[in-house]
DRENKOLBA-760177 format. One record per atom (N, C-alpha, C): residue in three letters; x, y, z. Coordinates in steps of 0.05 Angstrom, whole numbers, padded with zeros to 5 digits, always signed. Example, Ala and Ser with C-alpha at 12.3 -4.5 7.8 and 13.67 -1.06 7.14 Angstrom:
% residues 2
ALA+00264-00114+00156/ALA+00246-00090+00156/ALA+00264-00066+00156/SER+00257-00045+00142/SER+00273-00021+00143/SER+00258+00001+00157/
END
This chain:
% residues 138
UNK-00937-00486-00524/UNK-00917-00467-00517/UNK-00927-00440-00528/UNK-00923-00422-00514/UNK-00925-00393-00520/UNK-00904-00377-00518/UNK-00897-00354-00529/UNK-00886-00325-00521/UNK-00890-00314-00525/UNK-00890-00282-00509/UNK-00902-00261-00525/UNK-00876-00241-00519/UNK-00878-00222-00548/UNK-00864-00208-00547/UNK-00872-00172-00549/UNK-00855-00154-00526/UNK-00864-00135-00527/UNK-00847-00105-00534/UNK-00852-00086-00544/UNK-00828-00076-00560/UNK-00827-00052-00532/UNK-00801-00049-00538/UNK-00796-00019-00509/UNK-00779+00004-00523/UNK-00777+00002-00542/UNK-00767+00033-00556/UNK-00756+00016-00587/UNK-00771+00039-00605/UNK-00758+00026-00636/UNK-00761-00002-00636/UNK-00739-00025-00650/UNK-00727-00054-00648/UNK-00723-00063-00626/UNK-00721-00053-00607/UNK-00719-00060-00586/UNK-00740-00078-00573/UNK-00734-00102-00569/UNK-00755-00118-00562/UNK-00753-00136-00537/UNK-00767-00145-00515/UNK-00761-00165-00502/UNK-00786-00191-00509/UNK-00782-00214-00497/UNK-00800-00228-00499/UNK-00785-00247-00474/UNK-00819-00262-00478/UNK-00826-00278-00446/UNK-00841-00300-00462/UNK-00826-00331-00446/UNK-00852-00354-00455/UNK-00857-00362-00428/UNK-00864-00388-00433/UNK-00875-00400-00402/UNK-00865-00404-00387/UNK-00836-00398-00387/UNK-00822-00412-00362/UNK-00824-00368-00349/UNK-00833-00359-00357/UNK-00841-00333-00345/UNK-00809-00311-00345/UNK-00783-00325-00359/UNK-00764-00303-00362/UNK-00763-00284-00389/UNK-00750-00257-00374/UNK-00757-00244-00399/UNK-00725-00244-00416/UNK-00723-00250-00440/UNK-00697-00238-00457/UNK-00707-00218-00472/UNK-00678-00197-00475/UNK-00680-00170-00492/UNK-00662-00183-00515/UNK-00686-00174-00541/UNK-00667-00171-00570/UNK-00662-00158-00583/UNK-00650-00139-00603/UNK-00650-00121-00604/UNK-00624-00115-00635/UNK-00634-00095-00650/UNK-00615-00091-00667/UNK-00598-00066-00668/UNK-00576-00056-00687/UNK-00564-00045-00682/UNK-00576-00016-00687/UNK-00564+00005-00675/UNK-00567+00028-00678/UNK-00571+00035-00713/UNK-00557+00027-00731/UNK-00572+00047-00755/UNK-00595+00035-00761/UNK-00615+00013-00747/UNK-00641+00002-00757/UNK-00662+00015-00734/UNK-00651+00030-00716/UNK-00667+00035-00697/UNK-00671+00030-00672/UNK-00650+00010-00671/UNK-00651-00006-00654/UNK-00634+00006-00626/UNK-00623-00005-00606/UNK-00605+00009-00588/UNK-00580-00006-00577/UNK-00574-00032-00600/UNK-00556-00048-00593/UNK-00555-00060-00560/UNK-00575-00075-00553/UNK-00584-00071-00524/UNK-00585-00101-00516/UNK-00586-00116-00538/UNK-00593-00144-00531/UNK-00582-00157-00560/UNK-00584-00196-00558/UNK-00586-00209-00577/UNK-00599-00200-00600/UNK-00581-00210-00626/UNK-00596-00206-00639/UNK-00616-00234-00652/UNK-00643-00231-00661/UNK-00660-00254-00666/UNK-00656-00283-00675/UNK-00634-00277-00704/UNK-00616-00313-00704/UNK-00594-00315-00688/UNK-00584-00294-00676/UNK-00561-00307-00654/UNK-00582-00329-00628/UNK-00606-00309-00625/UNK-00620-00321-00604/UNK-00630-00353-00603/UNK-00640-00355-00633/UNK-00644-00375-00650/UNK-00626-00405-00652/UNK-00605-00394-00656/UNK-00568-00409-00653/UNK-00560-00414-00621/UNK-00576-00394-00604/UNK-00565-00406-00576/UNK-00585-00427-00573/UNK-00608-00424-00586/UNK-00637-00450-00571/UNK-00626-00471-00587/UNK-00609-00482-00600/UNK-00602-00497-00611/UNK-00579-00516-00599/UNK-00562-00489-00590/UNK-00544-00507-00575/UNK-00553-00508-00546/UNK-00563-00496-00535/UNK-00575-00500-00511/UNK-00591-00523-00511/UNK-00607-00529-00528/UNK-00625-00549-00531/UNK-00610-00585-00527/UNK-00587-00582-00554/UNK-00568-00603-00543/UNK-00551-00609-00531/UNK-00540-00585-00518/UNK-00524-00583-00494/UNK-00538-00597-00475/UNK-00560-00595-00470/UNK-00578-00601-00443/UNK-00576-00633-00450/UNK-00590-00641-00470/UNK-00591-00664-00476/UNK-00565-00689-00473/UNK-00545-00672-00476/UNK-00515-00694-00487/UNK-00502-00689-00450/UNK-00498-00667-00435/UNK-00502-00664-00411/UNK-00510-00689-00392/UNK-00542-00693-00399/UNK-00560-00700-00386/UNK-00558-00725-00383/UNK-00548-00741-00417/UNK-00556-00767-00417/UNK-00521-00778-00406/UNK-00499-00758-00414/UNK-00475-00762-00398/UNK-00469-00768-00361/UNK-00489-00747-00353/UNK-00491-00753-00322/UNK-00507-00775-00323/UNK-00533-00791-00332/UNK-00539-00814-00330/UNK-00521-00839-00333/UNK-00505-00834-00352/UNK-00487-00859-00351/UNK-00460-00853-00333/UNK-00465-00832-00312/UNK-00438-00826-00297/UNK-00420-00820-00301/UNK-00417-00810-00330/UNK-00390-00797-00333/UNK-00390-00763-00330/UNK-00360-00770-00312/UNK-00362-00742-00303/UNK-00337-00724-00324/UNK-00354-00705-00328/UNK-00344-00676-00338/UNK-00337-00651-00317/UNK-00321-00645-00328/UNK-00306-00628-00314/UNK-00318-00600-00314/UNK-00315-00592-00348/UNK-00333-00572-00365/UNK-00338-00578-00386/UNK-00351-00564-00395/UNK-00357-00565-00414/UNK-00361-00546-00429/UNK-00356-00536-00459/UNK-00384-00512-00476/UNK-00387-00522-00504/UNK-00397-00511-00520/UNK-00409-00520-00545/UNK-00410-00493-00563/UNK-00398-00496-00586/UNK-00385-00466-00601/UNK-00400-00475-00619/UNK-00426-00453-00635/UNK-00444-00463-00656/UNK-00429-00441-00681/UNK-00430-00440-00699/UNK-00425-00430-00720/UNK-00445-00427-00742/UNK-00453-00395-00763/UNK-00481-00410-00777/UNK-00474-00398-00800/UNK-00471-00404-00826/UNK-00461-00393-00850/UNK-00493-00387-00853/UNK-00494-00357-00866/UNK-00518-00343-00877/UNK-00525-00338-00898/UNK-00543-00334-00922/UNK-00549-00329-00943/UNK-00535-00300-00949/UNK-00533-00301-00976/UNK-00520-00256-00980/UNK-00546-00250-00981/UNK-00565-00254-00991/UNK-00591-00241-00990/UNK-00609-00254-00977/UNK-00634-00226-00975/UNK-00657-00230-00955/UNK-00670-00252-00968/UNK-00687-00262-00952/UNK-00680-00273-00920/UNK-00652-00289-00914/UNK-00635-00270-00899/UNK-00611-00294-00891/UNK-00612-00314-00880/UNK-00622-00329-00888/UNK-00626-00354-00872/UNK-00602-00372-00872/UNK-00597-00384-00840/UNK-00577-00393-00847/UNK-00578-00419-00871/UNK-00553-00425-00882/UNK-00536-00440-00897/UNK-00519-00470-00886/UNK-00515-00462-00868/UNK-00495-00482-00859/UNK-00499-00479-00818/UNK-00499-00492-00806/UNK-00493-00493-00777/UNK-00476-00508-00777/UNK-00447-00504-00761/UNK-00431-00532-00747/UNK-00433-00516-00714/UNK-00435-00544-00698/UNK-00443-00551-00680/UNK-00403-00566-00671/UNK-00396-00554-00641/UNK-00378-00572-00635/UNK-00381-00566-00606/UNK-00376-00589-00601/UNK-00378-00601-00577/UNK-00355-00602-00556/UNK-00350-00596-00532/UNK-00321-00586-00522/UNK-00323-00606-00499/UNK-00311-00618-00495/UNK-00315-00633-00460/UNK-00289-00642-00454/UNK-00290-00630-00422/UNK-00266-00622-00411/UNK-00265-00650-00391/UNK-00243-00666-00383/UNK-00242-00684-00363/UNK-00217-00701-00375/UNK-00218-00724-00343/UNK-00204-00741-00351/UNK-00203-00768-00359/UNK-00228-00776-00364/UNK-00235-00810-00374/UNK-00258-00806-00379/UNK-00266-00787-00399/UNK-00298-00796-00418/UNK-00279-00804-00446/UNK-00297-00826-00443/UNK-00289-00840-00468/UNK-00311-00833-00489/UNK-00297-00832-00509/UNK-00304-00827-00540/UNK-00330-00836-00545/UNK-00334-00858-00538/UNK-00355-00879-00549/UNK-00378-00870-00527/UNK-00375-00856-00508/UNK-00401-00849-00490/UNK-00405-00824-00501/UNK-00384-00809-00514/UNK-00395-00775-00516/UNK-00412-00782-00547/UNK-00401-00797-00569/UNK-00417-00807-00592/UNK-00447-00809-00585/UNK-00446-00830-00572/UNK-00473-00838-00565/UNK-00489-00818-00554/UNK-00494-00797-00538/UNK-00504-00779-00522/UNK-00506-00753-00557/UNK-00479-00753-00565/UNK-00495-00731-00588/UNK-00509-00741-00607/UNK-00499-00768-00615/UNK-00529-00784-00633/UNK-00551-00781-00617/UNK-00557-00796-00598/UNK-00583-00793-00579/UNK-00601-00764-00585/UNK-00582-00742-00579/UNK-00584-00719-00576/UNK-00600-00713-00612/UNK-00586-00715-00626/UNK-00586-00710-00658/UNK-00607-00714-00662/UNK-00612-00744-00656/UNK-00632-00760-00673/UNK-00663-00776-00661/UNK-00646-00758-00625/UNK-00686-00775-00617/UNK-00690-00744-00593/UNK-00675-00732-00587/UNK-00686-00711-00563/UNK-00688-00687-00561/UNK-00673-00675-00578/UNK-00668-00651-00594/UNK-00686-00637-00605/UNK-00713-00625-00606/UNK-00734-00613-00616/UNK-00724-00584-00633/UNK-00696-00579-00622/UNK-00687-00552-00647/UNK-00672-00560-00666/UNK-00657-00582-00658/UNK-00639-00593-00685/UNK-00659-00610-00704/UNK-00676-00622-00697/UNK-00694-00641-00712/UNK-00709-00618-00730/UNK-00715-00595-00724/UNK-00730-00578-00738/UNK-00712-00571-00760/UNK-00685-00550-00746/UNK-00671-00542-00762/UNK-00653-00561-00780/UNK-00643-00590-00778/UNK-00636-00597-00797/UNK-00661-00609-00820/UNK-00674-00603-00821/UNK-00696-00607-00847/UNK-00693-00587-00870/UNK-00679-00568-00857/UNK-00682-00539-00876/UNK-00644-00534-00880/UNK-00626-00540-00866/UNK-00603-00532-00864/UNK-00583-00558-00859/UNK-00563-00562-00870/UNK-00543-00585-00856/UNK-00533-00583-00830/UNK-00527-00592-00818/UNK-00522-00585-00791/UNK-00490-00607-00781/UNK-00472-00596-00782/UNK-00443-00605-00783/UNK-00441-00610-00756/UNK-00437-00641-00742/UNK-00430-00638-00716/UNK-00390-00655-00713/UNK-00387-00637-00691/UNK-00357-00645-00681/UNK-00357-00652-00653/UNK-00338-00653-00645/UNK-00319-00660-00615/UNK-00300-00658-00613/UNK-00297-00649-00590/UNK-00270-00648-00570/UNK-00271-00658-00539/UNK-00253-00680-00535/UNK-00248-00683-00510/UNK-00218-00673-00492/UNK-00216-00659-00490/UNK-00189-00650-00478/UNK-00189-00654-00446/UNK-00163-00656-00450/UNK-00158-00658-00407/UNK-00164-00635-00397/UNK-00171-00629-00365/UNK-00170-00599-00358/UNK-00147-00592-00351/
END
């Protein structure tokens, strides 16, 4: 895997990997920046839940249960000082329908957690990583 990243005024940065799209990131105006895009651990926090979103999704449509919607609300407690790294992530899980049972959405975020996940497996080595659920009707 690659990306490269290229700067277009001040902080202002976009970058591109292999799948060839570009995202803008970017910080706020008193660093120079132009408030124009994500900022770098927000970006960080979406590959995370994106990563197991896809996964718990994925292995859900395999066993046929259908969702209605879905989203996934990440949360990241940060250090007070440099480097803020985060502290804490919770991870919750939202799925909208009317007969996914409990015991299929478990299984798909273990799955997810503990064998398919390439950003959670990284990031919980360094950080705890709090996961939840919700199944509500639509």
């Amino acid at each position: 895997m690659k990306v490269e990243i290229r700067q277009v005024k001040g902080i202002t940065m976009v970058g591109k990997g292999d799948s060839g799209h570009w995202v803008s990131m970017d910080g706020p105006e008193a660093f120079e920046g132009s408030n124009a895009g994500v900022r770098p651990l927000e970006l960080f926090l979406m590959g995370l839940g994106g990563c197991t979103s896809m996964d718990v999704i994925s292995i859900l449509q395999k066993k046929r249960i259908k969702v209605d919607d879905y989203e996934c609300i990440l949360e990241a407690e940060r250090a007070e000082e440099h480097p803020k790294v985060f502290t804490k992530v919770k991870v919750n899980f939202i799925f909208y329908g009317e007969d996914i049972d409990k015991k299929d959405v478990e299984r798909a975020i273990e799955l997810s957690e503990n064998k398919y996940c390439s950003a959670s497996a990284m990031l919980k080595k360094s950080v705890p990583i709090i996961v939840d659920y919700e199944i509500r009707k639509k």
